[in-house]
Structure formats: C-alpha cells, structure tokens
N, C-alpha and C positions, 0 to 999 in steps of 0.2 A: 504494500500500500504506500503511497506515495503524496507527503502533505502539502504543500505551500507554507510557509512561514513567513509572514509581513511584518517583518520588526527590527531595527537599528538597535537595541540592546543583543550585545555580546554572547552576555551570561547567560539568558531569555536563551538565546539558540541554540548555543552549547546544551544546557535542562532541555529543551525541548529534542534533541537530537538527541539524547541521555536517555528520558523517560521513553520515547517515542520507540527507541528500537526495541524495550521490552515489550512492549505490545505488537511487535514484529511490521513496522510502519519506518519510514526512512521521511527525513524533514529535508527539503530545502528552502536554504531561505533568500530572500529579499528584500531589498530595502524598499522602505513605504516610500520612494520616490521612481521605483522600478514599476514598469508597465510592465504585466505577466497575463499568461492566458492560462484562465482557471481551470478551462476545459481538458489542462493533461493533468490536471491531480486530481484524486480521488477525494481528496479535502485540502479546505484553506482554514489556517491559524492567522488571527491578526494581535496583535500586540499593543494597544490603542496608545499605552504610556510612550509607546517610542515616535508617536508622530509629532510634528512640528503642529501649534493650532491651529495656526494659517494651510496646513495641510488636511487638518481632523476632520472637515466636513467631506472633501474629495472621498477619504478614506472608508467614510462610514457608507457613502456610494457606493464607491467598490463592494463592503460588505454586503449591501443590499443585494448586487447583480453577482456574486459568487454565489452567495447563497441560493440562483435556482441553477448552477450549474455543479454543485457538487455541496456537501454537506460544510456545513461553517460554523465557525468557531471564536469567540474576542476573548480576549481579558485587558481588564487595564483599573485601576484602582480610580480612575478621573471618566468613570463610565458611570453617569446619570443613574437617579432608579428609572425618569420613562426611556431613556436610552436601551437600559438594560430589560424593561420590561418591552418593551418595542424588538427590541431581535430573539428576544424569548417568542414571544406572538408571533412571530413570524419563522421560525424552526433554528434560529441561530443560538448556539448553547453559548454561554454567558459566564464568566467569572470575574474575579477582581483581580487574580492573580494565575500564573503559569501552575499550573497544580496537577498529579498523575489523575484524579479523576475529570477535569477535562481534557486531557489528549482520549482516555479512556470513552469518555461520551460521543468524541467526537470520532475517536476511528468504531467504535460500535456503528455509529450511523454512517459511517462509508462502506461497511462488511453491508451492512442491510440490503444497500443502494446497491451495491455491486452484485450482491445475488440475486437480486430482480433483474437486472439484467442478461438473456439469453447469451449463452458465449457465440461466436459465430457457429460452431462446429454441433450448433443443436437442430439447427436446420437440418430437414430429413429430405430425402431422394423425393418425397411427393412434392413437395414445397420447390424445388428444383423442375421438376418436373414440368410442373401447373406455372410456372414464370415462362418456362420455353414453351410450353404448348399452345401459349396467349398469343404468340406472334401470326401473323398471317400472313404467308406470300401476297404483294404487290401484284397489282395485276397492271 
C-alpha cells in the first residue's frame, strides 16, 4: 500500500515512514508546496501544522478533492472543531497529532477500497467474449 504524505516537518515523516511500515504500507512524502496526483496512492496523509497560512486554505482544497480519489487522512493541532468536524462528515479521518491509530484508520480504509475493486484478471472468457461479439462488420 502506498500513502502520500503532505508535510515539511522532518520528524512527522520519519514517525510516519516508522509506524507506516508496520502496518505493511510505505509513505512518501511531499512538500505542501508540491503539486502530486492522488490518483497513484492508495491514500493521502496531510500534516496541516506544517503548512505556511497563506498556504492552509489551498491545502484544505486539496484535502477536499483527495478525499474522493483515495481514502484521506489530516492531523494538525491548529485544526478547528468545525474544520475537524467538516472532514469527519465528509469521510476524512481526523487527529490533532501523527499517532499509530490514525495511519491505522486510514490504511484500514485503503485495504476496504482496494478490495472493492475487481483486479483486472477477474474478468472471465464471457465478458471477453460478449465485448468482441458487439462488433459488427461495416458494410
């Protein structure tokens, strides 16, 4: 599994790369000033303390529009209660601090997401079939 980390603290990535592989999950990170595409991780980590303020409104954007492409994650101790009750309501798990039960909540809901999804190799010989037999010769 494979997470996204968005955070300019150090120590923050190091713990997160630390707790992260014992739940068998690999982090990488970058800076809340790096433009990244959500869509090759299985989850994004954001880190809210490590943003500039003039950047914190961008950021919580982002977290809005990660969150329907892969399971999502904040902590940051300068996170509102409606902040925090607002990405709760909306499926984004929530702390104040980097802690092994949220990497935990949050790779639980990537394992979820990823088993709902069909592998390619479930696709059977009819399904194959019934695609090629749609075509019609040109006349």
């Amino acid at each position: 599994m494979r997470i996204a980390y968005i955070a300019a603290d150090e120590v923050n990535a190091a713990l997160a790369a630390e707790m992260s592989e014992s739940l068998g999950a690999s982090v990488t990170v970058f800076h809340p000033e790096e433009s990244i595409s959500h869509s090759w991780y299985d989850a994004a980590l954001f880190d809210l303390d490590s943003v500039a303020p003039e950047r914190r409104s961008a950021l919580l954007k982002e977290v809005r529009s990660a969150r329907r492409t892969c399971p999502s994650a904040v902590h940051g101790y300068s996170l509102t209660e409606d902040e925090a009750g607002e990405f709760a309501r909306g499926g984004v798990a929530v702390a104040q601090r980097l802690d092994p039960g949220l990497l935990r909540t949050l790779c639980s809901a990537a394992r979820r997401e990823l088993v709902s999804v069909p592998p390619d190799d479930a696709l059977s010989d009819l399904t194959w079939i019934n695609l090629a037999g749609s075509q019609r010769p040109h006349r």
